[in-house]
C-alpha positions in Angstrom: 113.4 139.0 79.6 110.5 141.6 80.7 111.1 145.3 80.7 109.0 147.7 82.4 108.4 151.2 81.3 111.0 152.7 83.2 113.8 150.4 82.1 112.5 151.5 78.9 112.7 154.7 79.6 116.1 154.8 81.5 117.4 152.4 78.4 116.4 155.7 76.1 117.7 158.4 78.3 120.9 156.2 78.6 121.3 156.2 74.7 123.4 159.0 72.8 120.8 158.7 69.4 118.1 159.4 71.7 119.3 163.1 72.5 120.6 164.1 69.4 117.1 163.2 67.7 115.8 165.7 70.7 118.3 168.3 69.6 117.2 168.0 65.8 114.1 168.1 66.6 114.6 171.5 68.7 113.4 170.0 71.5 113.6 171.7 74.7 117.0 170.1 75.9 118.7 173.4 78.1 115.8 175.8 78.9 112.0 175.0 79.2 109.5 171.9 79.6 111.6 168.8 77.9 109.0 167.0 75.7 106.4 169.4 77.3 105.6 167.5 80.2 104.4 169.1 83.5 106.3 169.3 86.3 104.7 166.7 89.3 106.4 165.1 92.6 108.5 163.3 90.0 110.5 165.8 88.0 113.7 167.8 88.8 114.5 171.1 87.5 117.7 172.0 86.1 119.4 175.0 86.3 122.3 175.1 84.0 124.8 178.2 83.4 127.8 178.1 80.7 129.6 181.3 80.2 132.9 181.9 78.4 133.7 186.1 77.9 136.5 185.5 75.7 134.0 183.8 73.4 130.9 186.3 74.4 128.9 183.0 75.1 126.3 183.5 78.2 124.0 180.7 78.5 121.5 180.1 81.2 118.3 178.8 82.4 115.5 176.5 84.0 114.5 173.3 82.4 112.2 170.7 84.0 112.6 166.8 83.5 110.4 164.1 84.2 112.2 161.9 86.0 115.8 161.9 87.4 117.0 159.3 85.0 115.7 162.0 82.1 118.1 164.1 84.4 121.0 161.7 84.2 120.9 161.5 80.4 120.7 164.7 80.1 123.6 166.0 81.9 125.7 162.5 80.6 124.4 163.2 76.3 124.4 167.3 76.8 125.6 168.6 79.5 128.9 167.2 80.1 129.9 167.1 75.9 128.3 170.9 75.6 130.7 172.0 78.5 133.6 170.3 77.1 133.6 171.6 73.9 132.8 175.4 75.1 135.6 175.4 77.5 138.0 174.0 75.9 137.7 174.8 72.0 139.2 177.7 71.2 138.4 177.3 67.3 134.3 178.3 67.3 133.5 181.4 69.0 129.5 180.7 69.3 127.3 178.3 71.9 126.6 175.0 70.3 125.2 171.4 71.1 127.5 169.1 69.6 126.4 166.8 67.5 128.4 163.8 68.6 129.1 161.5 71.9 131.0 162.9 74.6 134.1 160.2 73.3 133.8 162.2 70.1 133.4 165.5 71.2 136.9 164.6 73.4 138.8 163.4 70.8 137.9 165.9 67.7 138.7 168.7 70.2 142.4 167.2 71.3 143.3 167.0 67.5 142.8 170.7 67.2 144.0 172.0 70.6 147.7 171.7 70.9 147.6 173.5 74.9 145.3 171.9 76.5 145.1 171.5 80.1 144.7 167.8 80.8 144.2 168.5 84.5 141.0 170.2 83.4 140.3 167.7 80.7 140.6 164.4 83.1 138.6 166.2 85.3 136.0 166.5 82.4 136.2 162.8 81.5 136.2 161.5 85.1 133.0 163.5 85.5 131.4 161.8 82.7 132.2 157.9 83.7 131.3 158.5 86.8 127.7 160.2 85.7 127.7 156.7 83.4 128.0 154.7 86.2 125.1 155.7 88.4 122.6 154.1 86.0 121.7 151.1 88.3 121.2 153.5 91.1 117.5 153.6 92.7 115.8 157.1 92.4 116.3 158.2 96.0 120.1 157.1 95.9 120.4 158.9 92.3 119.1 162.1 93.6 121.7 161.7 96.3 124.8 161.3 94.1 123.3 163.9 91.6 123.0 166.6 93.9 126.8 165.7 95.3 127.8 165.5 91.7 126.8 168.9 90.7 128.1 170.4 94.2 131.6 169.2 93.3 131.1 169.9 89.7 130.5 173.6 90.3 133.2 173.7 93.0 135.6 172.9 90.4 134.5 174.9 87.3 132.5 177.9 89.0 135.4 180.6 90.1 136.7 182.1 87.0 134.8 185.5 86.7 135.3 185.2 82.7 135.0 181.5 82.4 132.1 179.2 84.2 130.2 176.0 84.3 127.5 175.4 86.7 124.4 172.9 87.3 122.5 172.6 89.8 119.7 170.2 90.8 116.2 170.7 92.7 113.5 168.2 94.0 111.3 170.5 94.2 109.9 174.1 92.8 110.2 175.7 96.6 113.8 174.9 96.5 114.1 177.4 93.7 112.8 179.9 95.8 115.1 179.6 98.5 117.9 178.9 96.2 117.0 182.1 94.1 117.0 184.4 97.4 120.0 182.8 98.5 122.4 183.4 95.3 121.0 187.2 95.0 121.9 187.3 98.5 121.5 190.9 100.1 119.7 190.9 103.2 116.9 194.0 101.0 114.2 192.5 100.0 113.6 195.5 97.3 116.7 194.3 95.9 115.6 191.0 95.7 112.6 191.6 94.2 114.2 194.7 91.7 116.0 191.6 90.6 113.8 189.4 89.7 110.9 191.6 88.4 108.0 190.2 91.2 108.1 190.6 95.0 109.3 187.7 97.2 105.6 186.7 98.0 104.3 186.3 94.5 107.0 184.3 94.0 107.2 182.2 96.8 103.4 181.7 96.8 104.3 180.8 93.1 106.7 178.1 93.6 104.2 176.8 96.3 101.6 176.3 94.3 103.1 174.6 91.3 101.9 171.1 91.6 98.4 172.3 92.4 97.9 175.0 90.2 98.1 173.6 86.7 98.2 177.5 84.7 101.2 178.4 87.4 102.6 174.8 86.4 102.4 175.6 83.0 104.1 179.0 82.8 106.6 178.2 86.1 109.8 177.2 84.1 109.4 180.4 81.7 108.1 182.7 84.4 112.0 181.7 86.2 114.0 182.1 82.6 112.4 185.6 81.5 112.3 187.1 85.2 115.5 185.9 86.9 119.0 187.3 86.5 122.2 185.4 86.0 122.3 183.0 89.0 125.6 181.5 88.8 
């Protein structure tokens, strides 16, 4: 049987042991350039927002992938265990990566939590097998169910004031300008721009030139995580 590099690839973002080496490593897994690649027509940027008040955990910011299945494995290996043990743990009181698969993340948190909601928790799972079965998808029909994923995902866990999960997925850097604009949303641009520490040109003229500027391509995804408030 012959493999190409992208079933190669899509066989390592698929794998558990492949993330956790990333995460001992200190890899760039939630905010950054994951493996320090550069963002081209390829690549979707994450942003991903966990809070929990009772806890004082706040975390939020752009990371850039190289591909969508890197995207897949990231929210299947990180994403979904990291937001299952924040919400519903009630023993550790500060923001963590498990160290574990999302099977074992589930059932070392059930043995400690007596009052769990199991709505919530099925609602968990189910999110994760269906993230697992997608793997076979093509890349146009991936994105697709991705971006649908993450819209459902957020409708479900993005309402509590004091208590939050959200993800969201774009295909390109412009649609972080429009989507940046869009959650601030007041119709003064002063405010926009008080917000966000640059005037809407510069930063529209910076998400624009991304893929053809490599400095701005460099510094884009830390430019967005030291500059923009809390978007979710």
């Amino acid at each position: 049987m012959n493999f190409n590099n992208k079933t190669l690839l899509k066989n390592y973002y698929k794998d558990y042991h492949y993330w956790e080496n990333k995460i001992i490593s200190n890899d760039s897994v939630l905010s950054g350039y994951f493996e320090n690649k550069t963002i081209t027509t390829h690549s979707k940027i994450i942003y991903t927002g966990i809070l929990n008040a009772e806890k004082n955990i706040i975390e939020c910011g752009f990371v850039s992938y190289p591909s969508i299945y890197s995207a897949l494995g990231f929210i299947q290996n990180i994403f979904l265990s990291t937001c299952f043990f924040t919400w519903f743990d009630s023993f550790s009181n500060e923001f963590s990566i498990p160290m574990a698969t999302f099977d074992t993340v589930i059932e070392e948190v059930l043995k400690r939590e007596k009052n769990i909601d199991i709505n919530s928790a099925n609602f968990m799972v189910n999110s994760y097998e269906y993230i697992n079965s997608l793997w076979n998808s093509d890349e146009a029909t991936l994105t697709k169910k991705l971006i649908n994923f993450t819209d459902n995902f957020n409708n479900k866990w993005d309402n509590d004031p004091e208590k939050k999960l959200f993800i969201k997925i774009f295909d390109s850097p412009m649609e972080i300008y429009h989507f940046i604009t869009a959650t601030i949303g007041w119709d003064f641009d002063e405010f926009v721009e008080e917000e966000i520490s640059m005037n809407l040109e510069t930063l529209h003229n910076t998400c624009s030139s991304v893929l053809t500027e490599p400095l701005i391509n460099k510094r884009f995804i830390n430019l967005l995580n030291i500059n923009t408030p809390i978007l979710f």
